[in-house]
Structures are given as C-alpha cells and as structure tokens.
C-alpha positions in Angstrom: 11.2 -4.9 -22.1 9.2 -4.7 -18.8 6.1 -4.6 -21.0 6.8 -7.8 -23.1 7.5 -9.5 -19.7 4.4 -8.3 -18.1 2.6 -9.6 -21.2 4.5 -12.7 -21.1 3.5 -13.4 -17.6 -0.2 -12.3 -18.5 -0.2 -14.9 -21.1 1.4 -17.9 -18.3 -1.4 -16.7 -16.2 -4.0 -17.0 -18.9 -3.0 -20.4 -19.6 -2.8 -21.4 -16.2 -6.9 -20.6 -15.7 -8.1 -22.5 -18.8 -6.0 -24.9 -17.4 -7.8 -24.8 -14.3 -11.2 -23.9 -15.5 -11.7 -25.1 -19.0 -12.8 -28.5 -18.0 -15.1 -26.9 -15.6 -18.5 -26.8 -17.8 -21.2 -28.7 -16.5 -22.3 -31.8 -18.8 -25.8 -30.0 -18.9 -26.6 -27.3 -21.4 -25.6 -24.5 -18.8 -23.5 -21.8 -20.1 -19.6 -22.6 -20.0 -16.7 -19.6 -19.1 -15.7 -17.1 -21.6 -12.6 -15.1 -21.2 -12.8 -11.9 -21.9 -9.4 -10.4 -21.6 -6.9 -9.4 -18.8 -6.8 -5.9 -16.7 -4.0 -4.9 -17.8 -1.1 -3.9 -14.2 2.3 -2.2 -15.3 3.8 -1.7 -12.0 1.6 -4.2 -9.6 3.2 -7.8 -9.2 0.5 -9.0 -6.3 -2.5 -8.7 -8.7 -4.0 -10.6 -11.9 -7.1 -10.0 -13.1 -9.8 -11.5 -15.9 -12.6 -10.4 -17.1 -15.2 -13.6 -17.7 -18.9 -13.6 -18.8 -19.5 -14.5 -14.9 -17.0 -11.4 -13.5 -13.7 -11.0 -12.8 -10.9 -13.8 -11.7 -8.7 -12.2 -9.1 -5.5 -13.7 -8.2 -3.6 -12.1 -5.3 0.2 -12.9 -4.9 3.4 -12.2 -2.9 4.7 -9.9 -5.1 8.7 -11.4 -4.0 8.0 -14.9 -4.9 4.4 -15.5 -6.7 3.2 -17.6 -3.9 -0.7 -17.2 -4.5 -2.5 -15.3 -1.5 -5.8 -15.2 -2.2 -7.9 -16.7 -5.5 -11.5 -15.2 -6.3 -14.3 -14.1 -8.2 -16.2 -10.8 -8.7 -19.8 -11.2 -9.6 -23.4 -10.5 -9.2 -24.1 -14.3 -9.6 -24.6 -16.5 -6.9 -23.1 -19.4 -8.4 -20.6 -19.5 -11.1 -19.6 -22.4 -13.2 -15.9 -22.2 -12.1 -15.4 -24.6 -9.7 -13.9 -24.2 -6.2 -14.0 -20.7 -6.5 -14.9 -18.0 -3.6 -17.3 -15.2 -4.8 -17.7 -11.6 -3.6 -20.9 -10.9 -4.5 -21.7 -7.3 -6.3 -23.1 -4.8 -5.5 -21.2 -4.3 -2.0 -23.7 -2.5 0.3 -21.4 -3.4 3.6 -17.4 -3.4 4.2 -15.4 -4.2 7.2 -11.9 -2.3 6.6 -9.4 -3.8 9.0 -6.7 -1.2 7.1 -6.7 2.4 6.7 -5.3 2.1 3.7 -8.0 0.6 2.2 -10.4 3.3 3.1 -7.9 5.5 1.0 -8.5 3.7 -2.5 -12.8 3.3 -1.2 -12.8 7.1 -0.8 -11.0 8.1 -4.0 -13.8 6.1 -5.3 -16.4 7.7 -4.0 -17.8 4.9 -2.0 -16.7 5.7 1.3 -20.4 5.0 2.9 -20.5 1.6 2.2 -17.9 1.2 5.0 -19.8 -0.4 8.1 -16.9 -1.6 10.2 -13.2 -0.2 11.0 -10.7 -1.4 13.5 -8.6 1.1 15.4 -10.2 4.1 14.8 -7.9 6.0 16.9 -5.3 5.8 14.2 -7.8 7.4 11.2 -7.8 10.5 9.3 -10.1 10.6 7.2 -12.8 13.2 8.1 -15.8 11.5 5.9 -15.1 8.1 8.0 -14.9 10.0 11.0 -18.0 11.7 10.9 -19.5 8.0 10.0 -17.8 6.6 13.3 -18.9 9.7 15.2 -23.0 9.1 14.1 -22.3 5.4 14.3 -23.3 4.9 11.0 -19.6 3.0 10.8 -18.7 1.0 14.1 -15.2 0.6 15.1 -14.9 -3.4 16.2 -11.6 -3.1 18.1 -8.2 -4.4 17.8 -7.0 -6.1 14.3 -5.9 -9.2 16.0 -9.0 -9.4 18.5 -11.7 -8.1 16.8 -15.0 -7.7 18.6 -16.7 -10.8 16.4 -20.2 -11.0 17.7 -20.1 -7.0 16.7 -18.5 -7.3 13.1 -21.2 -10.0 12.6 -24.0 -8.1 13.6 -23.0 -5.5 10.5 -23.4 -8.4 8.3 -20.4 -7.4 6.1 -20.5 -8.5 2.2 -17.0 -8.4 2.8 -14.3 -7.8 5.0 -11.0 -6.2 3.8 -7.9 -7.8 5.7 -4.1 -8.8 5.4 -2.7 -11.7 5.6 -0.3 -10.7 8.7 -3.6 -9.9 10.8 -3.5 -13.2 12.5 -6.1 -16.1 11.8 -9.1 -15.0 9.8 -10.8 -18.7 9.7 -13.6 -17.6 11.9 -15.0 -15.2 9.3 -16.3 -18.5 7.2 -18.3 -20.2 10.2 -20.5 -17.0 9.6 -20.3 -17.3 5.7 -18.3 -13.8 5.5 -15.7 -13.8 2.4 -12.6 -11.7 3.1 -10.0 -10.2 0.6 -6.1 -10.7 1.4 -4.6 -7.7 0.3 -0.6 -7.3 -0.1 -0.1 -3.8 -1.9 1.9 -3.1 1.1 4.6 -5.6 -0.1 4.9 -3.7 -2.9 7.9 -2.0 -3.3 7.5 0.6 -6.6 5.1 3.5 -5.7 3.0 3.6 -8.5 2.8 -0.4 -7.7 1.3 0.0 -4.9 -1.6 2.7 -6.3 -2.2 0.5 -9.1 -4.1 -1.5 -6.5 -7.1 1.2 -7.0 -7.8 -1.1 -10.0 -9.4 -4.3 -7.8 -10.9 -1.4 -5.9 -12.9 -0.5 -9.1 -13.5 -4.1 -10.3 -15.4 -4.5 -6.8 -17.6 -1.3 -7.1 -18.1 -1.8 -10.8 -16.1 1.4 -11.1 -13.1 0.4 -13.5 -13.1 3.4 -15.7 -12.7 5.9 -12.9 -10.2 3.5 -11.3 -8.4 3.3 -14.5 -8.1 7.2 -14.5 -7.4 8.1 -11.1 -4.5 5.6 -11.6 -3.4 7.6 -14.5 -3.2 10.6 -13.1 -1.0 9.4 -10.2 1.1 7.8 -13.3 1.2 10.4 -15.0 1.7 13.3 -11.7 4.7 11.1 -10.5 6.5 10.3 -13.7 6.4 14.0 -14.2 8.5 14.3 -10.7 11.1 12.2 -11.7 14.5 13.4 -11.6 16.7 12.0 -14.7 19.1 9.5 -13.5 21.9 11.5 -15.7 21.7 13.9 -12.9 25.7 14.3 -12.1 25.1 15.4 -8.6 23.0 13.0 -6.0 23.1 14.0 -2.7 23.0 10.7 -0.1 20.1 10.2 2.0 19.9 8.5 5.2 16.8 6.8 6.4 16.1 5.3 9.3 16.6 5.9 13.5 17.9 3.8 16.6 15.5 1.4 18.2 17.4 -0.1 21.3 20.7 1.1 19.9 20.0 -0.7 16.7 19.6 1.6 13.7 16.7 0.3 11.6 16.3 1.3 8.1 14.4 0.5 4.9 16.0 -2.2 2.4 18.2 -1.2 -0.6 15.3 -2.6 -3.0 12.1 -1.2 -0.8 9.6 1.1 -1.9 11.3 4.0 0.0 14.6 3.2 -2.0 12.7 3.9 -4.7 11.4 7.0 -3.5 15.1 8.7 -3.2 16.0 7.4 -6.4 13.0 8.8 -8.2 13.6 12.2 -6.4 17.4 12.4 -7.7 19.1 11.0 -4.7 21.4 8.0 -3.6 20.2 6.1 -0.9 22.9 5.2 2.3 22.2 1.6 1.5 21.5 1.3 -2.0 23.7 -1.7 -2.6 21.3 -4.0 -0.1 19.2 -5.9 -2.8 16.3 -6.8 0.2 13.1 -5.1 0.3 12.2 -5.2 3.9 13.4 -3.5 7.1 17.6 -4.2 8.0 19.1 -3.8 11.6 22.7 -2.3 11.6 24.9 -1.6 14.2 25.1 2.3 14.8 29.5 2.1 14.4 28.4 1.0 10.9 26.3 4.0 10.1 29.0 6.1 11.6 31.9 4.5 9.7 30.0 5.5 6.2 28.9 8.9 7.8 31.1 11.1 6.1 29.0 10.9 2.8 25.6 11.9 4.2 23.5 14.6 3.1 20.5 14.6 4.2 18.4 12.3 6.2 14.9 11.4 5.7 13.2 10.3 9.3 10.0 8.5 9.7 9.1 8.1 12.6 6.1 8.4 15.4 5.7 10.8 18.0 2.8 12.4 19.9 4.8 15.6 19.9 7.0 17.8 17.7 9.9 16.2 16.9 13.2 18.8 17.2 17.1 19.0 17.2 16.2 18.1 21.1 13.7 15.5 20.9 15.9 13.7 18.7 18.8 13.8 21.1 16.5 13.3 24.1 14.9 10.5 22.3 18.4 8.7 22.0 21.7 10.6 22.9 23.7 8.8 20.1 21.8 10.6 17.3 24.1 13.9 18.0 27.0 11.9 16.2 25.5 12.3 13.0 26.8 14.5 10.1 23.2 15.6 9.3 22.0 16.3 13.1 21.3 19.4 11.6 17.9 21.1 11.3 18.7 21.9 7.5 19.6 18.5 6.7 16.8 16.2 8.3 13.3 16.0 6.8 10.7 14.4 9.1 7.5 12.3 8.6 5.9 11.9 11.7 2.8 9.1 11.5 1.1 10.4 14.4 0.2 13.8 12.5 0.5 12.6 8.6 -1.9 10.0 7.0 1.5 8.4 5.4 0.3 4.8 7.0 -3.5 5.4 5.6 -3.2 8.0 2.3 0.7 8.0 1.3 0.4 4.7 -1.2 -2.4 6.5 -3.0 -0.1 9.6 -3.0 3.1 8.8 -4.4 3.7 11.7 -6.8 3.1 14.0 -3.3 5.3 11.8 -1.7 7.7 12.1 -4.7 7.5 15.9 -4.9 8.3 16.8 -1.0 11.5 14.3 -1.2 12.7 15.7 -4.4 11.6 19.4 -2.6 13.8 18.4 0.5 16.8 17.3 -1.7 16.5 20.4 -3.8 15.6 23.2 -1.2 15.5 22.2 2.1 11.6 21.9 2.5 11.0 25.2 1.5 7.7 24.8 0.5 4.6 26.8 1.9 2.6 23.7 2.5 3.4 19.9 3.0 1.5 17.0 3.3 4.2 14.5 4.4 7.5 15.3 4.7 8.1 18.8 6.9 11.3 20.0 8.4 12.0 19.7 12.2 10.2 22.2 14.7 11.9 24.5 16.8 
C-alpha cells in the first residue's frame, strides 16, 4: 500500500509539472521538454525528482505538510526552456557546505574535493575534509548565521549547500550564487533520511553509485530489524533535564523509530509529533516504574559517568535506570552522530538493538557506548 501511494503521489506530481511546464515551449523551432521518468524515493517525503532531456527537476518539500522548499534544475545547460526555473549548473567544480551532514553523502560519493568552503569547522570529523581545511585547499568561512561573505565569494562557489533554518540566504543571489535548501533533517524514518544520497548523485552525475550505496543501507538496516511480534519490548527512555525541563524526542520522530526498529517501546510512544516535547520531570517520574533502559544523547567535552550525570543535574538520581547497565550514551562532542549518523542508520540500528539485547557489549561502537567509569 505505501508503494501505490508513493506512486500515486509520483503521478500528482507529474501532472503538476506539465501543468506548469507544458506550455513552456518557445514559438520558435527550439527544442520543447521531454519527460523522461521519475527517480523513484520509497522512504524520502522532502524530495521529487524528473529526469528531462535538459536534466533533472528537483522539488524539495517539508516532508509534514508538502509546503514546497526549494524548486530546481540540474543541468549542463545554461539556459533551459522551462521557464522561471533556477539552474545548478553541472559539472560542480566548487561547493560551500554550511552542514556537516552534507559532507557525509559528498564523501560517500567520492567527491569530497570539490568542497571549497565549510562553516564551523570546529565541529567536523571527517579526516579527508580536515586535511583539506588544514592545507587550505577548503576554507572555513565562519559562523552559519554570519558567514564571512566577501570570503565565501572569493571561492566562487557553483553552489552553496544550506538549510532553510540558517537565517536569510538572499545575499547569495546579489553575487549570482544558487543555493540548495535541504530538509533531510525533517525527516523522521532512517532510511528517509539516507535516501537523500540520491540528489547527491543527480548533482555529480553519479546516480548509479547513489542508487547502490542507498541499497546497501536499505538492505543493512532492514536486516536489523527486530519483528514487531517480539512478545517482550523493553521501554526506553530518551531524553535529559534542561533547566529542570526534561526534553525528549516526539512519539513520531526519527529516534522513535529507531527503538521501534531495534525491538523496543519508546516512553512516549503515544505522542503522534515528530519534533522535540518539554515535560515536567514529576511526569517522567510518575510513569517511571516501567523504564528499562534509557538512551541519552547528549553533549559533553568530557566522559559522561553515573557522576557527571548527577553533577550535571542532581534530579537525574531519581530515575529507575540511573544505573550504569541501563543507560546507553551518545555523546556529540566525540561521535559524528550530527555529521555521519543519517548516512548510518543500520549502525545506528545495530548498537540500539545491541544495547536493548546486551547491554552494549560489543568490542567496538561507533555511536551509542555505555557510560565511563
């Protein structure tokens, strides 16, 4: 059923462009727009994509509510009979990256050294982009919301790579620079969210090797998951006090999903939001007695222990599962989760399903590790 509505929503979309487009030959004897077919997404809402004898239409979206994002076409043209149309113009020879996570999908590409421009390099882990920064071959232009701009346009980008939420990005047409709005980060199913290695491939004219690198991670993660007939689930917690205030992941978000996937019931499974809910700390102790586990993400420059934890907020001691054998940590300062974890779900998958199962009793873990002593 997901499939026929995918394809029902493929065709809507379809119609919608020769809707918009089919008028849009030129009286002259100029070559009109063919389409060519769709790239097909299973788990990504945010994306549509065409193929056209001029490139590829890409339509980004919220993936809650449709609301369109960002509307463009790939192509080695200059001009393109679709009209009102912004082009990013292939071959891409210089990228401004405003996200880590976009230097993720580039790298599992193999394109990492067309990358020209970062922000926040501080916050990177990727070796082959920090070797680039460190010979300057790849220049770090500051802060995402006050970007050095007389810097980023000195590296003459072909592109720059932004969200949305980065504040305003009208500058970058005064100096004729297009930019992508990505939104894989509203995603909220895994494999979603590494689908987007598929405009990734459309933009370096790598689709096939997009196509299986996406299948892999498909086919890795699926592999993971534990049946839903499973008559035990233990309960997961997620989440930690911010000014008394415990903050957690939605019941619908992609970390729900995670728990599920790895054979557990998320605390607040019955929230049907997908972003980040504020409870009162009496309400997580009220439906405390039910906890099994809980699964901490969380940032700190040093280990984070039993003591930390309690040092960090006295409160936290009240929990059933302030216990090291119960609490699996993944701390952003020393994981890539922020920058490689959406192109890693099935790792992601395997060390929650590892932590429900055993207890994080695994030689070697990427993501999710148990507490230090």
């Amino acid at each position: 059923m997901i499939f026929l509505n995918l394809k029902r929503r493929n065709l809507i979309y379809l119609f919608a462009l020769i809707f918009m487009f089919g008028c849009s030959e030129n009286s002259s004897d100029e070559k009109g727009i063919n389409f060519e077919g769709l790239i097909e997404f299973n788990y990504a809402k945010g994306l549509k994509i065409y193929k056209t004898n001029e490139g590829y239409v890409v339509t980004i979206s919220n993936p809650s509510n449709g609301e369109i994002v960002d509307h463009f076409l790939v192509s080695n043209k200059n001009n393109s009979n679709l009209q009102n149309i912004k082009i990013i113009k292939t071959p891409l020879s210089s990228i401004l990256a405003y996200s880590s996570t976009y230097i993720s999908f580039i790298d599992a590409l193999g394109e990492i050294e067309k990358i020209k421009g970062v922000t926040y390099s501080q916050g990177l882990y990727n070796k082959k982009i920090k070797d680039q920064l460190d010979s300057k071959y790849t220049i770090d232009v500051g802060n995402d919301q006050e970007p050095d701009k007389e810097l980023i346009v000195s590296l003459k980008p072909n592109v720059a790579l932004i969200y949305p939420s980065n504040g305003n990005h009208d500058w970058f047409n005064s100096f004729n620079i297009p930019t992508i709005s990505n939104v894989e980060y509203m995603e909220t199913h895994p494999l979603a969210q590494a689908e987007w290695i598929k405009l990734y491939g459309i933009l370096f004219k790598k689709e096939k090797e997009a196509d299986s690198i996406f299948k892999y991670i498909e086919q890795q993660y699926n592999s993971e998951i534990v049946a839903s007939s499973t008559a035990i689930k233990p309960t997961v917690l997620c989440g930690e006090l911010y000014d008394n205030v415990w903050t957690l992941p939605g019941g619908k978000s992609l970390t729900a999903q995670l728990i599920k996937d790895a054979g557990g019931d998320y605390f607040y499974s019955n929230d049907s939001t997908t972003g980040s809910k504020k409870l009162d700390f009496e309400y997580i102790l009220q439906h405390d007695t039910g906890l099994d586990y809980w699964l901490l993400l969380t940032y700190s420059n040093k280990p984070v222990t039993l003591q930390t934890l309690k040092e960090k907020n006295e409160r936290n001691k009240y929990l059933s599962v302030f216990n090291k054998e119960k609490i699996g940590v993944c701390n952003t300062a020393v994981t890539p989760y922020f920058e490689k974890g959406l192109i890693e779900p099935h790792i992601l998958l395997k060390e929650i399903k590892n932590l429900l199962k055993t207890g994080l009793k695994l030689d070697s873990l990427v993501y999710v590790n148990e507490l230090g002593e």
